[in-house]
C-alpha positions in Angstrom: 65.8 101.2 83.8 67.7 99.0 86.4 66.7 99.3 90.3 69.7 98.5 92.1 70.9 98.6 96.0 72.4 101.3 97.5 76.0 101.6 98.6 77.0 102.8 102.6 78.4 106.6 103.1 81.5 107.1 102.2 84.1 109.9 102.3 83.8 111.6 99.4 86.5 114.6 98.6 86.8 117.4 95.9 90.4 117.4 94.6 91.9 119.0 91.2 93.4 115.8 89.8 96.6 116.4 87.6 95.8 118.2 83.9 98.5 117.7 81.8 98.8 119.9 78.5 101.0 117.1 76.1 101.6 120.4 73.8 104.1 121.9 76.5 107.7 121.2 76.6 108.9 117.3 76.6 111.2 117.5 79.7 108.5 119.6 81.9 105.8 117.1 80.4 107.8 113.9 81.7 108.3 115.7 85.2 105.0 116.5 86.1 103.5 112.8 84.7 106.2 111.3 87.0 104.7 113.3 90.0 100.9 112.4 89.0 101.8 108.5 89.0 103.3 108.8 92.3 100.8 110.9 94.2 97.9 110.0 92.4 98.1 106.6 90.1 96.2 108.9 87.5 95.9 111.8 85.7 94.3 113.9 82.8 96.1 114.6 79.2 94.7 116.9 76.8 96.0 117.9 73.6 97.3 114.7 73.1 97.0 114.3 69.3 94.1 112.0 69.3 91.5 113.6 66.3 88.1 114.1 67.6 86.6 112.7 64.6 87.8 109.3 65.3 87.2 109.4 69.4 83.4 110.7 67.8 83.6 107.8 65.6 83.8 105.2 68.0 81.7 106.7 70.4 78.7 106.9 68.0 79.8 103.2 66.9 79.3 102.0 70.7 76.2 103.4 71.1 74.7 102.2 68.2 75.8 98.7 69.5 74.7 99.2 72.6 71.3 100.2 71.3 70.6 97.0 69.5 67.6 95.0 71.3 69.0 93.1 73.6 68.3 89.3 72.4 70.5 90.5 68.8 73.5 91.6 71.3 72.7 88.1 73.8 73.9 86.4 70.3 77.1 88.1 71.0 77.9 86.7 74.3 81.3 85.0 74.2 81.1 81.0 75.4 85.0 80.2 75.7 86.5 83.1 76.5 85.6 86.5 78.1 85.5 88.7 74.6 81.9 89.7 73.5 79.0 91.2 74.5 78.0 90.9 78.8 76.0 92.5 81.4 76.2 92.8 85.3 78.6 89.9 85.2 81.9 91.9 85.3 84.4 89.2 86.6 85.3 85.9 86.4 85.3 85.4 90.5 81.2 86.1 89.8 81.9 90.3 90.7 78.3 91.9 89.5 78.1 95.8 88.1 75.2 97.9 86.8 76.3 98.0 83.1 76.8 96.1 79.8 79.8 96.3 77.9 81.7 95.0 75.1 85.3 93.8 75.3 87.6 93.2 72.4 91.0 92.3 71.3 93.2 94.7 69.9 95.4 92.6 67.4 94.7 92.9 64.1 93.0 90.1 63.1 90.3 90.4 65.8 90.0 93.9 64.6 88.8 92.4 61.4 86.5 90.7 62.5 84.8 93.3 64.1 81.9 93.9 62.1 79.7 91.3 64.0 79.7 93.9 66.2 80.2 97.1 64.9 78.7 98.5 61.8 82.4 100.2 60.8 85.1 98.4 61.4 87.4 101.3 60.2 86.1 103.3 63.4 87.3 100.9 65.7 91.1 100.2 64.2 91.6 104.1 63.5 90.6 104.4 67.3 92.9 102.2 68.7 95.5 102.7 66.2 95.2 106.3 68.5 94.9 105.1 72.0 97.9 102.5 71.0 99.9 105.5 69.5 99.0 107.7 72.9 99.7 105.4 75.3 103.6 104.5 74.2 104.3 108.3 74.0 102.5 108.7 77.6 104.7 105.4 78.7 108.4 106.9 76.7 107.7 110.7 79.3 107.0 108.3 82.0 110.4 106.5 81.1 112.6 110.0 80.5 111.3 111.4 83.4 112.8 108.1 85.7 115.5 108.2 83.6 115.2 104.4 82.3 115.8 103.8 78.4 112.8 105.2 76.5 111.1 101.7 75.3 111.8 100.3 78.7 107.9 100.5 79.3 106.7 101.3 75.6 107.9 98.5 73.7 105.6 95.9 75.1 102.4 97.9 73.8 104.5 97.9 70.2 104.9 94.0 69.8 102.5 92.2 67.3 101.1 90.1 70.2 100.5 93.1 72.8 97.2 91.5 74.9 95.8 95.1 74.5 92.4 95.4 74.5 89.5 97.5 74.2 86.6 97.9 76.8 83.1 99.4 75.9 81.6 100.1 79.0 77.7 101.4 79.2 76.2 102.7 82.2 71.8 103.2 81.4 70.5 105.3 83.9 69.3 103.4 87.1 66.3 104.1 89.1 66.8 105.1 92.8 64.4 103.6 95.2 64.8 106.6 97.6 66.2 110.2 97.9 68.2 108.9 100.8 69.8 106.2 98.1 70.6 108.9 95.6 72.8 110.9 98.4 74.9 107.6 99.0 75.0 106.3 95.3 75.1 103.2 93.8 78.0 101.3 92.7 78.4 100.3 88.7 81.3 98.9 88.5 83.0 97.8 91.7 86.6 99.0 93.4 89.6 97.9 91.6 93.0 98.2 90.3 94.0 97.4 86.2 96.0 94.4 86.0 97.7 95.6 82.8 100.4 98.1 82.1 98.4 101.8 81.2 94.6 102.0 80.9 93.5 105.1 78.7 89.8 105.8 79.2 87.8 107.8 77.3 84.3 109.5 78.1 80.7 111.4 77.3 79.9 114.0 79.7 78.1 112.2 81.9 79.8 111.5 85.4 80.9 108.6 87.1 84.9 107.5 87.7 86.4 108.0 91.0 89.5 107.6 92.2 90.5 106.4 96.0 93.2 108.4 98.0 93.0 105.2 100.1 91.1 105.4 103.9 87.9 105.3 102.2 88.5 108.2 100.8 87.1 108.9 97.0 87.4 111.3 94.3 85.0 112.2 91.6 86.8 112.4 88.3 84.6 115.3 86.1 83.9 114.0 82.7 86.0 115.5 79.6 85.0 114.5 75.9 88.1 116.1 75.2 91.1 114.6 77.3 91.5 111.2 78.6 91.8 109.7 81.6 95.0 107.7 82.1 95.9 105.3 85.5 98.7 103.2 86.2 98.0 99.0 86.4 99.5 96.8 88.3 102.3 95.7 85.9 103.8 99.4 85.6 104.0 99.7 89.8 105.9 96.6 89.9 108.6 98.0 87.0 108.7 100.7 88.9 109.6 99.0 91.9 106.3 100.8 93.3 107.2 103.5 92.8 104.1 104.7 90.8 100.9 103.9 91.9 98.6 101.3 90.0 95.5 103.6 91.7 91.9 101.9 92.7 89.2 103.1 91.2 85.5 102.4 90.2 82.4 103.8 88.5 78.8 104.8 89.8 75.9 103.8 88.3 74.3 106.6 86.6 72.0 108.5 87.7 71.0 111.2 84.9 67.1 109.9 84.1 67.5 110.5 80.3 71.2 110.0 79.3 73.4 106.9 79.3 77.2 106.6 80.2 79.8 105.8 78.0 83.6 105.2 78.5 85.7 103.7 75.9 88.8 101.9 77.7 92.2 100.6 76.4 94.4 98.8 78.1 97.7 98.7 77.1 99.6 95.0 78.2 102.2 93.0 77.0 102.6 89.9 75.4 101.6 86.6 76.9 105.3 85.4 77.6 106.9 89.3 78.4 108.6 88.9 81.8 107.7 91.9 83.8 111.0 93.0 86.0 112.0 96.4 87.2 114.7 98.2 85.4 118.7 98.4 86.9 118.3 102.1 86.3 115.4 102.3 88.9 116.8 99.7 92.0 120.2 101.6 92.8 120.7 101.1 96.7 117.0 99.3 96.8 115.7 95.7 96.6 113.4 94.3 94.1 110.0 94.9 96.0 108.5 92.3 93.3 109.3 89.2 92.1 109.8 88.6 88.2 106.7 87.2 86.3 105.1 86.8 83.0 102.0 88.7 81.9 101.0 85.3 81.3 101.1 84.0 85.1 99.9 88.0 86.2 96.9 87.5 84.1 95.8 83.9 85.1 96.1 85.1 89.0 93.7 87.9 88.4 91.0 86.0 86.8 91.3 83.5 90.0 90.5 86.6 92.3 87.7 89.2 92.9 87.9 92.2 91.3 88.1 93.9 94.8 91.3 92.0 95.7 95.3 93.6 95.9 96.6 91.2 93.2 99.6 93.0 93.1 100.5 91.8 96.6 101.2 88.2 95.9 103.9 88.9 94.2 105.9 90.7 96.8 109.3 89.4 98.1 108.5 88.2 101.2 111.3 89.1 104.2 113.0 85.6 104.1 113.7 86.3 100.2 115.7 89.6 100.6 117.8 88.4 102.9 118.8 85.3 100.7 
């Protein structure tokens, strides 16, 4: 049990986020996905073909990880590079959460080499084989229903070097130092937006994820083992000329006494060296909003800011560059 400070009141609002049944007809599918990522950033998809078996799988595989005493998952603690085991520290700009998670790569040969952490590596590729598999039909509705080519978004996530990856995230229970600090909540895993193309999230029943409408404004997003929770990063709302929303979010801290959090994340993103630009099909009479970049540049410039920060921003075209 963590004791951990309470965050100030905020606006906190009941609203029926978008459902989406992936079993109903293709072209009604694509239109009400294109609505979600414009009002919303984020919505819910169930029957979407993922078995529960293998979503089971790797959720019992996380939790036995995350149930290992902690000096055996310490030894885990990547040196170099961010993969590995952590705890509290959730960003490289020194951003601090109420959790401990476990991030991995999603290529192949990290997959493999899985089973320092995981006691069945089978769980872990059949899982993201799923989300992977998800995520590009999610990202081919998203492109019928803007009318772009179908892989216009898709085919990044399909390349042998996709910079996917895989985010374990565990909330323990936290101890509240007061009833008044219950009411207001505590934060486990501060405001942000997804730097990457489509994050597909995954969750127990315990509660946590909210969603901002902006004007400090949040949502509570209710647990569902059986649909997941998809949102729109950064690199989709500049090929969409911002026209879908790459939607700020966090998680609380938990607060059920006996029962832990888990969310299982993927992230779809493209190759190191993909140049992100808007397709022709979606300009028409409008400019660029965004200037062209690689996933490679994107990437660096998040890791140089807070978590909290609108990366997105500083790669707007300024005034003087649309009139040039």
């Amino acid at each position: 049990m963590v004791v951990a400070t309470p965050i100030q009141i905020e606006k906190i609002r009941e609203v029926d986020v978008p459902v989406i049944d992936l079993s109903c007809k293709q072209s009604k599918v694509a239109k009400l996905i294109v609505k979600a990522c414009e009002e919303y950033g984020f919505f819910k998809v169930i029957n979407h073909g993922v078995p529960h078996h293998i979503i089971k799988n790797m959720e019992d595989e996380s939790f036995q990880f995350f149930d290992k005493p902690l000096p055996e998952k310490m030894k885990l603690v990547g040196s170099a590079d961010p993969f590995g085991y952590g705890s509290k520290n959730i960003g490289l700009g020194g951003d601090r959460g109420e959790l401990e998670y476990l991030l991995l790569q999603t290529n192949q040969n990290a997959i493999d080499d899985t089973s320092k952490f995981m006691r069945c590596r089978y769980a872990v590729s059949s899982y993201v084989d799923g989300v992977r598999e998800l995520a590009c039909e999610l990202l081919e509705l998203m492109a019928k229903g803007l009318g772009v080519p179908p892989s216009s978004f898709s085919h990044f996530l399909k390349c042998f070097n996709s910079d996917s990856l895989l985010r374990l995230n565990h909330y323990p229970p936290v101890t509240h130092t007061s009833h008044s600090s219950f009411q207001r909540g505590i934060i486990g895993f501060g405001e942000h937006s997804d730097p990457q193309i489509l994050t597909l999230l995954a969750s127990n029943f315990v509660p946590g994820l909210q969603i901002s409408l902006g004007n400090g404004v949040w949502v509570p997003v209710s647990p569902d083992p059986l649909a997941f929770c998809v949102n729109i990063g950064d690199v989709l709302q500049a090929m969409t000329n911002g026209r879908f929303v790459s939607v700020r979010h966090r998680a609380m801290a938990n607060s059920l006494p006996t029962q832990s959090r888990l969310s299982m994340v993927f992230f779809g993103a493209p190759p190191p060296e993909a140049t992100i630009v808007c397709p022709l099909q979606l300009l028409k009479q409008n400019k660029p909003v965004y200037r062209a970049f690689t996933w490679a540049e994107y990437k660096s410039h998040t890791y140089a800011h807070r978590l909290g920060e609108v990366r997105l921003d500083h790669f707007k075209i300024s005034d003087d560059e649309k009139v040039t």
